[in-house]
LUMLUM-140420 format. One line per field, with one value per residue (C-alpha): x, y, z; residue number from 1; residue in three letters. Coordinates in steps of 0.25 Angstrom, whole numbers, plus 5000, padded with zeros to 4 digits. Example, Ala and Ser with C-alpha at 12.3 -4.5 7.8 and 13.67 -1.06 7.14 Angstrom:
BEGIN
c1 [5049,5055]
c2 [4982,4996]
c3 [5031,5029]
pos [1,2]
code [ALA,SER]
***
This chain:
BEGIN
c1 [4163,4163,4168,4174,4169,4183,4184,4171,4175,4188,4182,4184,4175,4175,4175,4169,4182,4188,4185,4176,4164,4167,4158,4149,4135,4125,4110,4099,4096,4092,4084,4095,4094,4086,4075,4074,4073,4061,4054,4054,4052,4057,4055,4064,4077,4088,4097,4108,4110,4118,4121,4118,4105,4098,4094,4106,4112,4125,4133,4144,4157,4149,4156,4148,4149,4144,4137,4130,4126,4119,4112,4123,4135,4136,4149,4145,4144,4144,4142,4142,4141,4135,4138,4153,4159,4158,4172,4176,4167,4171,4187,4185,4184,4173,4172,4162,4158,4149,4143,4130,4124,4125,4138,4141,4149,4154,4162,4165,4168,4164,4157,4150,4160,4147,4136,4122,4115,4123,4118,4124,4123,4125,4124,4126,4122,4113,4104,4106,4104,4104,4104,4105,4112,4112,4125,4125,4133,4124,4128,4122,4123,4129,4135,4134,4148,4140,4129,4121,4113,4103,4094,4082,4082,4066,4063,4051,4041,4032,4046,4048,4036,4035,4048,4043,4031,4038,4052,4042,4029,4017,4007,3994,3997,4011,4023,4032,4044,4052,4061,4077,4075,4059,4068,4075,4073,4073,4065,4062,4055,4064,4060,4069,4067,4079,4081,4076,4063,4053,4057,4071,4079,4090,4103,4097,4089,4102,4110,4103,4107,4123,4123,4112,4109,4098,4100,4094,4089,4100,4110,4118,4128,4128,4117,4113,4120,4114,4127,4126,4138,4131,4148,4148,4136,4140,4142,4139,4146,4140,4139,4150,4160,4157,4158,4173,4177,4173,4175,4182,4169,4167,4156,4150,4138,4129,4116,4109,4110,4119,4129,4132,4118,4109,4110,4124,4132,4124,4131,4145,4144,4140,4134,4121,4118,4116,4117,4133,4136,4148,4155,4149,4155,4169,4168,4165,4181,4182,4188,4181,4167,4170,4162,4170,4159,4151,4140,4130,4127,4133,4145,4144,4148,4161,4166,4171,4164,4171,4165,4151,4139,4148,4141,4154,4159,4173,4181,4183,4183,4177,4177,4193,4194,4187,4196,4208,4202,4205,4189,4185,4176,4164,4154,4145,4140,4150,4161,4156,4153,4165,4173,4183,4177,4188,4186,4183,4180,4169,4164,4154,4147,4137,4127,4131,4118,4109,4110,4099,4089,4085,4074,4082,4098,4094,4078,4075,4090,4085,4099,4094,4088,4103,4110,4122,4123,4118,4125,4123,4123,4112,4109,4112,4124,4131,4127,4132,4147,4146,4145,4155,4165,4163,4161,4176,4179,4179,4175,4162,4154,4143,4134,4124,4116,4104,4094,4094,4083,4071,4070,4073,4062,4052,4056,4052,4040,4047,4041,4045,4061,4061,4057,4065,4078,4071,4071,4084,4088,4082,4089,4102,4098,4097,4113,4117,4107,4112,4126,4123,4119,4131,4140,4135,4124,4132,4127,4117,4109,4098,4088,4081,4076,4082,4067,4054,4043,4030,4027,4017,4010,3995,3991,3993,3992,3988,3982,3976,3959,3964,3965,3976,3982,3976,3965,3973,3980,3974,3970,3967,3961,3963,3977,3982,3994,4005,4012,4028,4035,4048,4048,4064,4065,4075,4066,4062,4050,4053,4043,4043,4029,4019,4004,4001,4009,4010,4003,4014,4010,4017,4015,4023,4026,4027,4015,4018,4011,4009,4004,4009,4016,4033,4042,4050,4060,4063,4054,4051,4038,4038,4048,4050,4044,4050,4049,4037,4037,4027,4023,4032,4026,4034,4028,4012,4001,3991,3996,3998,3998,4011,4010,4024,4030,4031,4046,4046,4047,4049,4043,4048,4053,4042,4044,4038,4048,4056,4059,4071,4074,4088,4094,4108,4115,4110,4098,4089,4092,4081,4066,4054,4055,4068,4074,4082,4096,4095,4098,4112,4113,4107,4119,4131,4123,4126,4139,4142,4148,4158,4160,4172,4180,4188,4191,4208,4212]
c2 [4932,4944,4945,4956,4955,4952,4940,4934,4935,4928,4918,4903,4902,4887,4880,4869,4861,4867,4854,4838,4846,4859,4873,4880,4887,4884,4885,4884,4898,4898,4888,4880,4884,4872,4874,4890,4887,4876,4888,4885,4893,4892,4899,4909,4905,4912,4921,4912,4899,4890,4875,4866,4868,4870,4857,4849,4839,4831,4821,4827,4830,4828,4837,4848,4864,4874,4886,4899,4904,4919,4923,4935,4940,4939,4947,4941,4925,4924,4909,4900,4888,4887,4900,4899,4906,4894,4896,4894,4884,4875,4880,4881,4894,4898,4902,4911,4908,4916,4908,4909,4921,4917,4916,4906,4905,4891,4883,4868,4855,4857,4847,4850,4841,4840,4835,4845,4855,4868,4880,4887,4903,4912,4925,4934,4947,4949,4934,4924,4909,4899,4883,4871,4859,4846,4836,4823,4813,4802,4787,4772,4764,4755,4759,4754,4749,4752,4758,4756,4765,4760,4771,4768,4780,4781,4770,4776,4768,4763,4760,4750,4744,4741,4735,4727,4723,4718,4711,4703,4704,4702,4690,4692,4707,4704,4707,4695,4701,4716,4722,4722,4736,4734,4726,4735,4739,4753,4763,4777,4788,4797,4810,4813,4830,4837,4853,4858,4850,4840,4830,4825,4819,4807,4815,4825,4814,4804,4816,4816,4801,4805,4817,4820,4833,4837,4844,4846,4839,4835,4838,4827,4831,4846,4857,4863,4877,4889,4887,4881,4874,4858,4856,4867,4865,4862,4848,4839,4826,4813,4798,4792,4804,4803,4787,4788,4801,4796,4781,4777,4769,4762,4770,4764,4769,4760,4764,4759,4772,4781,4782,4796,4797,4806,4794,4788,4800,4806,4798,4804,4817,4832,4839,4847,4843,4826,4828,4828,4814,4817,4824,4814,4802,4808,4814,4801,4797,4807,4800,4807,4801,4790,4777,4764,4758,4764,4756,4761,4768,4779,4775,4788,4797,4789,4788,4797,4805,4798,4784,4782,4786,4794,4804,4813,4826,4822,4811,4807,4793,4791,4776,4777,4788,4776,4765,4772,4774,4758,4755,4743,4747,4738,4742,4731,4720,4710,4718,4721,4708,4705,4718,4709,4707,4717,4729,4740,4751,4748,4758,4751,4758,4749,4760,4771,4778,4773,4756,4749,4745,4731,4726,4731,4727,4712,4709,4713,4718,4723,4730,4743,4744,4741,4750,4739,4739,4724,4720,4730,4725,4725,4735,4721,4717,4732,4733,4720,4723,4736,4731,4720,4732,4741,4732,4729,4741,4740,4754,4751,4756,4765,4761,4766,4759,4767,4756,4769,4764,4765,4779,4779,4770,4776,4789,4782,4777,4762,4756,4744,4745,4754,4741,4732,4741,4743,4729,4729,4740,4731,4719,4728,4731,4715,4715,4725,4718,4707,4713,4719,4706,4699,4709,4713,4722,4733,4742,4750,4749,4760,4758,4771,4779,4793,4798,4792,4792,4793,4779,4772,4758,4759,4745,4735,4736,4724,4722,4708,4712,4721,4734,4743,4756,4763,4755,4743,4748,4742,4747,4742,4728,4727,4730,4715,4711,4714,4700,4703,4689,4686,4671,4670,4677,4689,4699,4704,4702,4694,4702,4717,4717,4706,4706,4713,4725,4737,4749,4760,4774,4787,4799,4809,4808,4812,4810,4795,4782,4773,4757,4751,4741,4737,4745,4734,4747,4759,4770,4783,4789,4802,4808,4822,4830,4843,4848,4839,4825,4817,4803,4792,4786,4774,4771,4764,4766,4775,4790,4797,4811,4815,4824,4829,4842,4838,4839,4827,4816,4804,4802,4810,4808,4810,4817,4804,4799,4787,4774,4772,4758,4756,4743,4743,4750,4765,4760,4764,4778,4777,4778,4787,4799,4804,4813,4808,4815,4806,4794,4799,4803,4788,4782,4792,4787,4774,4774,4782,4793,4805,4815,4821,4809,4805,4791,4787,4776]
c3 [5600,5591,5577,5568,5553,5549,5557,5554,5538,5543,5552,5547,5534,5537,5549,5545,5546,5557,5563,5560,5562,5558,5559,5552,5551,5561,5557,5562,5562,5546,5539,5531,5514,5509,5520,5517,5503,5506,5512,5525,5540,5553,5566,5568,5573,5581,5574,5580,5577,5587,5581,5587,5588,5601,5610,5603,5611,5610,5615,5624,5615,5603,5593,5586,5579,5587,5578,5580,5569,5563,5549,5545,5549,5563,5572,5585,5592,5607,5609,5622,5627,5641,5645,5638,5626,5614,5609,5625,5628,5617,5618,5603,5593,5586,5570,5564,5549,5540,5528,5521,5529,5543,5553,5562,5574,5575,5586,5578,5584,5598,5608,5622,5633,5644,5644,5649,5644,5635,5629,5619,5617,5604,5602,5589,5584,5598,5595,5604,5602,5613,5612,5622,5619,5626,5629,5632,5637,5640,5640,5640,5653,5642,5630,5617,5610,5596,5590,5577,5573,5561,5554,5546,5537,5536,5545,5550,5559,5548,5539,5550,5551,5536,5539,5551,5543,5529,5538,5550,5546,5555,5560,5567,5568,5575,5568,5567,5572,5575,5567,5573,5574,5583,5593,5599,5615,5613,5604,5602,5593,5585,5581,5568,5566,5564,5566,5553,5551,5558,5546,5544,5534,5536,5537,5547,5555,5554,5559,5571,5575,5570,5581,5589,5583,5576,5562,5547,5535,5527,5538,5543,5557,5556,5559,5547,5545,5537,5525,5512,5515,5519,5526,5534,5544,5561,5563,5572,5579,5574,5578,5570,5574,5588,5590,5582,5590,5604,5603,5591,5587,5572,5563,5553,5542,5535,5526,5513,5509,5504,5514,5515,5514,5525,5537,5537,5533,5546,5554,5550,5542,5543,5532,5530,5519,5517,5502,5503,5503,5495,5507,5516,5509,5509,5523,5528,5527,5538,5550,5561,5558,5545,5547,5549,5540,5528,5521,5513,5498,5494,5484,5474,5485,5490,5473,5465,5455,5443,5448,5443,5453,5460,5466,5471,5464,5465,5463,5479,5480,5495,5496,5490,5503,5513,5508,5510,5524,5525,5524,5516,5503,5500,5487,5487,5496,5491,5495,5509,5513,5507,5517,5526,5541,5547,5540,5549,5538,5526,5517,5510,5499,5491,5482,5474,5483,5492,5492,5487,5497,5502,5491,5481,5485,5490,5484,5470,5465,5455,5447,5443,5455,5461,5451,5449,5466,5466,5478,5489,5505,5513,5526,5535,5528,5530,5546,5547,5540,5548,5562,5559,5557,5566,5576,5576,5582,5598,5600,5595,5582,5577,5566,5558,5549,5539,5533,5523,5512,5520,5521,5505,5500,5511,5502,5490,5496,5494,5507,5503,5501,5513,5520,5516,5521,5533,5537,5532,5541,5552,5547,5551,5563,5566,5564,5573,5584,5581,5583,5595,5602,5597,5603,5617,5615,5615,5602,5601,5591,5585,5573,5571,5556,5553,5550,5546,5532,5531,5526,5534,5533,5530,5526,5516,5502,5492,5478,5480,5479,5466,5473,5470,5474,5489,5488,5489,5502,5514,5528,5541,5542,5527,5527,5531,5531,5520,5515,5516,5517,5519,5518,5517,5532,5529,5534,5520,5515,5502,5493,5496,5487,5493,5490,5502,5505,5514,5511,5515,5513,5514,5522,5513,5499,5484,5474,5470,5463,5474,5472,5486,5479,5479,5469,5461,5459,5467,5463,5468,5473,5465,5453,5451,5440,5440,5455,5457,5463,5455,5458,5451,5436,5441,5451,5449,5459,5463,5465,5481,5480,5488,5500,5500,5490,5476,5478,5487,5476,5488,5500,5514,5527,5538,5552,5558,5572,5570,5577,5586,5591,5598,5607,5614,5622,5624,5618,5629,5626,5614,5619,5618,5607,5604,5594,5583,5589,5601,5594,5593,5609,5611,5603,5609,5624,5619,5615,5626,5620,5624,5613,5621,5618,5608,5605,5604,5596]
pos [1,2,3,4,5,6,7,8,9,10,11,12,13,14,15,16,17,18,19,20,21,22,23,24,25,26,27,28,29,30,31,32,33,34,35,36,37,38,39,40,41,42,43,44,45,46,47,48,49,50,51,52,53,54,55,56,57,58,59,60,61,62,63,64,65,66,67,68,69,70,71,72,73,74,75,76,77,78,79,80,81,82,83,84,85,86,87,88,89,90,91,92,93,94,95,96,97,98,99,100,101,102,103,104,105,106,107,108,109,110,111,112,113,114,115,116,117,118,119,120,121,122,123,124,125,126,127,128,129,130,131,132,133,134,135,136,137,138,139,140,141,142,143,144,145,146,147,148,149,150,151,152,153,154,155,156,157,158,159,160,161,162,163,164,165,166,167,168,169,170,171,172,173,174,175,176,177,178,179,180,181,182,183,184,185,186,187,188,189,190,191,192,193,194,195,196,197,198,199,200,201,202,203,204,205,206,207,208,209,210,211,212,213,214,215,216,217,218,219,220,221,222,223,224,225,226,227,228,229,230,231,232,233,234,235,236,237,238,239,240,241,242,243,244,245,246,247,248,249,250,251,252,253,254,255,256,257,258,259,260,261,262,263,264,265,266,267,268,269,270,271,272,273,274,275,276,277,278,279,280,281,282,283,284,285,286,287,288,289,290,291,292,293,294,295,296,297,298,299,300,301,302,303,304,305,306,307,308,309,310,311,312,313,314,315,316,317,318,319,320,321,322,323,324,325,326,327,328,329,330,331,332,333,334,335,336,337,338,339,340,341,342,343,344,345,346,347,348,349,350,351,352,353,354,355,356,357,358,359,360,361,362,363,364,365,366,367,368,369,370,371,372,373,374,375,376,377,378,379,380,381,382,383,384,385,386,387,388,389,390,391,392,393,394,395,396,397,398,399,400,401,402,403,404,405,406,407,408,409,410,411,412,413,414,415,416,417,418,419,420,421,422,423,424,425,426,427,428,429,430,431,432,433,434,435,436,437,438,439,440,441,442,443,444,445,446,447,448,449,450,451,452,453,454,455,456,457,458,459,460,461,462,463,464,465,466,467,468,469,470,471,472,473,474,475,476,477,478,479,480,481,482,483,484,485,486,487,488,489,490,491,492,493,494,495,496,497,498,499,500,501,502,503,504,505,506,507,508,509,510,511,512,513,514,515,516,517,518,519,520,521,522,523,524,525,526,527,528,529,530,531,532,533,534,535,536,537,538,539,540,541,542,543,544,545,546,547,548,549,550,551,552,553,554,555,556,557,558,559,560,561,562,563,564,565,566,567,568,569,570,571,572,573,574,575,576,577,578,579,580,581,582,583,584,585,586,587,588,589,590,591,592,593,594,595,596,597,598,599,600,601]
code [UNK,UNK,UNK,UNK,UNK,UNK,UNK,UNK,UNK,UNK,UNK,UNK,UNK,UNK,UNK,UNK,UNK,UNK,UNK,UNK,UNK,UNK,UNK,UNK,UNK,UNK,UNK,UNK,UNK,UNK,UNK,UNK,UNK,UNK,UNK,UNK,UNK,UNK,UNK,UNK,UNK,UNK,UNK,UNK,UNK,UNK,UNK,UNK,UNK,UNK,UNK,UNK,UNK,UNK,UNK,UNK,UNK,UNK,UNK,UNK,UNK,UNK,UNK,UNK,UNK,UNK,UNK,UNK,UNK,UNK,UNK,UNK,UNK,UNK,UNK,UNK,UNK,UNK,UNK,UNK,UNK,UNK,UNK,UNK,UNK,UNK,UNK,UNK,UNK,UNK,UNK,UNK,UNK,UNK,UNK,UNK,UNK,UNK,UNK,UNK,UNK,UNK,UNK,UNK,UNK,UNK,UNK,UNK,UNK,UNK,UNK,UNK,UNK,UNK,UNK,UNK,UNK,UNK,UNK,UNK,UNK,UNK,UNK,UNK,UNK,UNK,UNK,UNK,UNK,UNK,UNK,UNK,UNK,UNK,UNK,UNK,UNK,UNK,UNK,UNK,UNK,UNK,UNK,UNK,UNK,UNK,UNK,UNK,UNK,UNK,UNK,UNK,UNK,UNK,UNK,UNK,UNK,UNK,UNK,UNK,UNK,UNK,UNK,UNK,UNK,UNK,UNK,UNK,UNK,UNK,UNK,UNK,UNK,UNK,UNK,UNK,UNK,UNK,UNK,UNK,UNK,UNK,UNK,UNK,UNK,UNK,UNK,UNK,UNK,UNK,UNK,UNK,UNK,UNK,UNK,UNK,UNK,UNK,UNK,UNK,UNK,UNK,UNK,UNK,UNK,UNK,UNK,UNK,UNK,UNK,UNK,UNK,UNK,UNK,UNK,UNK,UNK,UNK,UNK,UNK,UNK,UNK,UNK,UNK,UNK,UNK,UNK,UNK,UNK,UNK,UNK,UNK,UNK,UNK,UNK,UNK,UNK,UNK,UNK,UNK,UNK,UNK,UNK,UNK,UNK,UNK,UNK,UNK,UNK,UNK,UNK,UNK,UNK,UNK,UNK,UNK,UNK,UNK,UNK,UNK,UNK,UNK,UNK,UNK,UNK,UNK,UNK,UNK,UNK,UNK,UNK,UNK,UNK,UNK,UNK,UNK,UNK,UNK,UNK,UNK,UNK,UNK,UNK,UNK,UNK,UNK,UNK,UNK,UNK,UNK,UNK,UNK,UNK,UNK,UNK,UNK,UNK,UNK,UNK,UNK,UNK,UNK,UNK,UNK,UNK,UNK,UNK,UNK,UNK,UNK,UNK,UNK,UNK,UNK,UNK,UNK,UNK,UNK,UNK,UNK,UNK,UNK,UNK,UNK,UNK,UNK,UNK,UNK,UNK,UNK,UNK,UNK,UNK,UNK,UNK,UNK,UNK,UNK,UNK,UNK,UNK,UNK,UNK,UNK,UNK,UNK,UNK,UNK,UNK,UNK,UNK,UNK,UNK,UNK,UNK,UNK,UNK,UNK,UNK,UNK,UNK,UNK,UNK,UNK,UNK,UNK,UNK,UNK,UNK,UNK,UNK,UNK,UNK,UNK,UNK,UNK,UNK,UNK,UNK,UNK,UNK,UNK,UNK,UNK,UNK,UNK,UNK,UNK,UNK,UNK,UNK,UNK,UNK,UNK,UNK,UNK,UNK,UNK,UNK,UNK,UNK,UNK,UNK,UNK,UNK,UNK,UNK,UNK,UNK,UNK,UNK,UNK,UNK,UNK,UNK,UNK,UNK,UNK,UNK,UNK,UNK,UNK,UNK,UNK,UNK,UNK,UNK,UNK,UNK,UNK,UNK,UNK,UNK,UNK,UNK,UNK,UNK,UNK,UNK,UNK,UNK,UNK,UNK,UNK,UNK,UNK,UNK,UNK,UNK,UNK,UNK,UNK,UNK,UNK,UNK,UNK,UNK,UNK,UNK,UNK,UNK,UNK,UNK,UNK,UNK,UNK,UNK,UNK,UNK,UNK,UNK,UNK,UNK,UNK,UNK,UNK,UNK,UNK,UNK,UNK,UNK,UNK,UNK,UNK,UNK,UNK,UNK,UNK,UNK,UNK,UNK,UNK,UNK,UNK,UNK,UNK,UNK,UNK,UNK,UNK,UNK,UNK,UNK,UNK,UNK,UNK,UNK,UNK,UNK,UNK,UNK,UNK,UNK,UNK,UNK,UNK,UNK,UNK,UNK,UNK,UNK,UNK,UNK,UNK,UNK,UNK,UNK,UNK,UNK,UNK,UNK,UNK,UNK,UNK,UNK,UNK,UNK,UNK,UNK,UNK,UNK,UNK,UNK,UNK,UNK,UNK,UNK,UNK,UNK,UNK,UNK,UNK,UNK,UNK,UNK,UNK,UNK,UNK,UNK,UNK,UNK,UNK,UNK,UNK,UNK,UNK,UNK,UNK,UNK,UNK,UNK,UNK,UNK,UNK,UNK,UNK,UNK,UNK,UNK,UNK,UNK,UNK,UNK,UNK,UNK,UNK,UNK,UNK,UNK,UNK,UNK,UNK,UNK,UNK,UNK,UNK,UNK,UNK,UNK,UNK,UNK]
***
């Protein structure tokens, strides 16, 4: 199509709205605005950008934008799909946008309704850009009724066997038992890259599970666009829209972190920038993709400015918004457990931020530690309530449950906390076992991390002949055995700081003191001291000389693969290595999934 000057000016300045998922910019031409300002290159790309990238696949009817976008004012798009014009193809009208120096061509809230191979052609100004997608519609032998997806933020290999070692402990070189997680049938290796880098954070990574698309660091259901507008960018169909579009299925959202935090608000929203939680709190109301159950941290972005901790710039009251929406508020454990059995809609907010982890909410409660939130539930106790809910409803349900925590304390090099919500994640993954047994095996259950750290087990450590520091750390035959008890059988050792301990060193981190020994309080590695990261007084201990930039006060994610272990229905779909976007075509295979139909009440 060709376009007078007049008409571009005059095309729709927005189409972000003109339907759920909108238009905008596509991007994958330029180097997003925070990556050029880093200083950092790229091949040279084609002058026409198509979105969604090449080699994406989806599920058939799956709803997404289609974009073509060039740097300049461009006069001229001829797109097509298989040979056909877009605009006929699709039976839909396209818009054209200029915005920040590039124009885009855009075609929202389309969806391919075969399955096979398609390839999409764009031309402007003489460039051509060609792309090949994939569609799918693939189902189980037998379906799954539910699917619970549980996320290990950080759970990397070695984070599981500190867990494993500390919750069964060995004999004679065996380990006593398996995690819930270690039992499961079915297992695969995850690589966890997204578009823009070989390391990923948990918005871009968790993105990956919600829709089966690849995309950026900090970038949850959308590919990132060349705008500064983090609303604008093209939008992809996630898990908890399509389950509630297709089949009318109960959603449900649970985490000990903030809840419109990176993982959980991957699961529902669309933005390119994760730092938004405002807008995610509030578009969570949104009926086309609002979760049945909401658990987690998070309260100063549902209250309004005026309360205290409130972290909005206006004075919308979000948990007022959900209550009017007939869900059931619960603040505190007290209240939750006191939330009448049949309740179907349970926003549960139990933090201002993130919620406390395990040692800290249920060992040493120590009140400034706690900040006045002394009676916080556990990760056990909300997947429990959650699965009670949602299992009412006879469509079946999604879940997703984040054992948050470990990926924060493995940033603050707190091996020890990280742990301990490890196993706690695990104990988690025993209720929806459990369930599943109890209710005829028909839910597919998935344990997997988002991304991975670079702590690694390299012995023990102990004090007992008088040495201290790295001398003290023990290798090979020396090493032993660490003495974690748990004498009262809950799965937790009942001292997090024993005579023998593990020596647990990092791969990547700030200049820091480090003694090996338990931190009584939370305390970071490093403080900032100007634009410098300097090791932390507070902390005692010999001092490591980082390996990271001096802007990085905390210890980073690694690009290490991930662990996969699934069981259920669809389940057989998980094996060898796989990357991290076919999680979500496992669970749509599962759930047999048709993205071209629409549930009726």
């Amino acid at each position: 199509m060709k376009l007078s000057s007049k008409k571009r000016k005059t095309a729709a300045a927005v189409c972000a709205f003109l339907s759920i998922f909108g238009c905008a910019a596509a991007a994958n031409v330029y180097l997003p605005a925070h990556v050029e300002a880093a200083g950092y290159t790229v091949q040279e790309k084609n002058p026409v950008s198509v979105m969604p990238i090449n080699q994406a696949k989806f599920l058939k009817g799956q709803r997404f934008d289609l974009q073509v976008e060039v740097k300049g004012l461009a006069d001229d798009f001829k797109v097509t799909v298989d040979g056909v014009d877009a605009e006929k193809y699709f039976g839909k009208k396209g818009e054209v946008k200029t915005a920040d120096g590039v124009t885009v061509y855009c075609i929202p809230d389309v969806a391919f309704t075969k399955a096979g191979a398609v390839k999409v052609e764009a031309v402007s100004g003489g460039n051509k850009n060609v792309v090949n997608y994939t569609v799918t519609d693939a189902k189980a032998k037998k379906k799954a009724k539910n699917v619970i997806l549980f996320v290990g933020d950080g759970m990397s290999l070695q984070a599981r066997e500190m867990a494993r070692i500390l919750s069964k402990g060995l004999s004679d070189g065996k380990y006593n038992d398996l995690l819930n997680m270690e039992k499961m049938p079915h297992m695969a290796v995850i690589t966890t890259s997204g578009y823009d880098s070989l390391v990923t954070d948990s918005a871009n990574s968790a993105s990956a599970y919600a829709t089966g698309h690849k995309s950026v660091n900090n970038a949850m259901g959308v590919y990132a666009n060349s705008t500064k507008d983090p609303f604008d960018d093209p939008k992809v169909e996630n898990i908890i829209e399509l389950v509630k579009r297709t089949k009318g299925m109960a959603t449900g959202i649970v985490s000990t972190s903030n809840i419109t935090d990176a993982t959980p608000a991957a699961m529902l929203s669309h933005t390119r920038r994760r730092a938004e939680q405002n807008f995610i709190a509030e578009t969570m109301t949104e009926d086309y993709h609002r979760p049945d159950v909401i658990m987690g941290g998070g309260s100063r972005h549902f209250i309004p400015m005026n309360v205290p901790g409130s972290k909005r710039k206006d004075n919308v009251n979000v948990v007022e918004q959900f209550k009017d929406l007939g869900y059931t508020f619960s603040g505190n454990r007290t209240e939750l457990l006191n939330t009448p059995a049949d309740e179907d809609k349970i926003l549960g907010l139990y933090q201002l931020d993130n919620m406390n982890v395990y040692i800290d909410r249920a060992m040493l409660k120590n009140p400034k530690v706690l900040g006045g939130f002394n009676d916080q539930p556990g990760l056990v106790e909300m997947t429990q309530r959650a699965i009670d809910t949602l299992s009412k409803n006879e469509n079946g349900f999604f879940l997703m449950v984040e054992g948050a925590c470990v990926d924060k304390q493995l940033h603050v090099m707190d091996w020890q906390r990280a742990a301990y919500d490890n196993i706690e994640l695990d104990q988690a993954v025993g209720v929806a076992k459990k369930f599943a047994a109890e209710n005829g095996n028909d839910t597919l259950i998935i344990v997997v991390a988002d991304h991975a750290h670079g702590a690694s087990i390299t012995g023990t450590y102990h004090e007992l002949d008088g040495k201290t520091g790295r001398e003290a750390v023990r290798t090979y035959a020396a090493a032993g055995w660490p003495t974690f008890e748990d004498r009262d059988g809950d799965g937790y050792p009942d001292n997090p700081n024993p005579d023998v301990t593990l020596a647990v060193q990092f791969a990547n981190h700030p200049d820091t003191n480090i003694n090996y020994k338990f931190k009584e309080v939370p305390t970071s590695p490093a403080i900032m001291a100007g634009d410098k990261a300097i090791a932390n007084p507070k902390l005692e201990g010999e001092f490591y000389k980082g390996n990271i930039p001096y802007k990085e006060s905390q210890e980073v994610h690694s690009a290490d693969d991930i662990l996969l272990n699934a069981m259920g229905p669809g389940s057989e779909y998980f094996n060898g290595v796989m990357d991290n976007t076919e999680v979500f075509f496992g669970m749509v295979r599962a759930l047999g999934l048709d993205g071209t139909k629409n549930y009726k009440k």
